[in-house]
C-alpha positions in Angstrom: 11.0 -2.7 15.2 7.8 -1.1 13.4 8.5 1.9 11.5 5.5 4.0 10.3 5.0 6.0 6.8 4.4 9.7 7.8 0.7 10.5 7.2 0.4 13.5 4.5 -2.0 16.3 4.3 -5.0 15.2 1.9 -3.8 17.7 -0.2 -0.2 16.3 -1.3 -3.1 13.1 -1.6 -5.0 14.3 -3.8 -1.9 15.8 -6.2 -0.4 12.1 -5.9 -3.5 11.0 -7.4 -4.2 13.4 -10.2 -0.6 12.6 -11.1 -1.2 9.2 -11.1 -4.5 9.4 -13.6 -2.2 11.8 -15.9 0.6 9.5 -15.8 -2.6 6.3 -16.9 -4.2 8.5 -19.2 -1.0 9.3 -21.2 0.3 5.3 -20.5 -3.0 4.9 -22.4 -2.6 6.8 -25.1 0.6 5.9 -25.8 -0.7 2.4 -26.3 -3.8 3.1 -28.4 -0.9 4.7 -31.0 1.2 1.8 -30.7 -1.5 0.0 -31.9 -2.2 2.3 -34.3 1.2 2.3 -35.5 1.6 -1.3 -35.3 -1.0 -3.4 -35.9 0.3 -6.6 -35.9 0.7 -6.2 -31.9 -3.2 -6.2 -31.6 -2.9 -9.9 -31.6 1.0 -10.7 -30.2 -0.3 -11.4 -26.8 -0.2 -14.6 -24.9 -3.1 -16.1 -23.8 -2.9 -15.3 -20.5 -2.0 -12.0 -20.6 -5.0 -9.7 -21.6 -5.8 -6.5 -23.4 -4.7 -2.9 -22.1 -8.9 -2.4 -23.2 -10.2 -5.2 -20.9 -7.2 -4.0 -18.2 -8.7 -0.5 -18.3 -12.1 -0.6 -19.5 -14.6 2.5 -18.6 -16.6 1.7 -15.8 -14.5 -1.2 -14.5 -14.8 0.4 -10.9 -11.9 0.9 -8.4 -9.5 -2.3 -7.8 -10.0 -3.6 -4.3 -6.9 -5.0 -2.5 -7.1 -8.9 -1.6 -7.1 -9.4 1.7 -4.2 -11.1 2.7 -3.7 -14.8 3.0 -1.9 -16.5 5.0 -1.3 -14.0 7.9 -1.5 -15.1 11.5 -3.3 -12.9 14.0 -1.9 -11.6 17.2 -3.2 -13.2 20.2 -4.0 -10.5 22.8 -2.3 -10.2 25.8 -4.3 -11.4 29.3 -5.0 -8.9 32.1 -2.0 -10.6 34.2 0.6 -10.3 31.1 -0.4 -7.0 30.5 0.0 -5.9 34.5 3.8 -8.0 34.1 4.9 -5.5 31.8 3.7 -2.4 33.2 4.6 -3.5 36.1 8.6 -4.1 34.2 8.4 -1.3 32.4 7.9 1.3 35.4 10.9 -0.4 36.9 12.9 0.1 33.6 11.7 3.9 33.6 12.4 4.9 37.0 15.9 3.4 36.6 16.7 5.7 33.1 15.4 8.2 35.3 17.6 7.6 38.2 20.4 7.5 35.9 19.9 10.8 34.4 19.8 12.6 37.3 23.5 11.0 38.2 
């Protein structure tokens, strides 16, 4: 069964999101003293992770989302398959409704 998210108003959107750049901006920050603090850590990283300043660099642009690999597509349903099911589901209908009126 497919469950949806509830859509919200653009508003509650658009506090999500300045909550989510304070919540970077101070994630930031909170490295840059580290570093300061510690500045040993500049250079503790393995080589395949990278910096929090290459991560987050100024002007980087918005992250794009991969599209997703390995998904099938749905075939589509033929005129006749379609027409089987209506076809079944009016019959399924008009027996709930028969029942209710019992």
């Amino acid at each position: 069964m497919l469950t949806l998210m509830p859509r919200h108003s653009s508003h509650i959107l658009d506090l999500a999101k300045r909550g989510a750049e304070a919540r970077l901006q101070d994630l930031i920050h909170e490295a840059k003293m580290l570093m300061e603090l510690f500045p040993h850590l500049r250079d503790s990283f393995d080589k395949d992770e990278l910096p929090i300043s290459f991560i987050v660099a100024k002007g980087s642009g918005r992250l794009t989302r991969k599209p997703a690999q390995g998904r099938k597509r749905r075939r589509g349903m033929s005129a006749a398959a379609r027409r089987a099911v209506s076809q079944r589901m009016r019959k399924y209908w008009a027996a709930r409704r028969k029942a209710e009126k019992k």
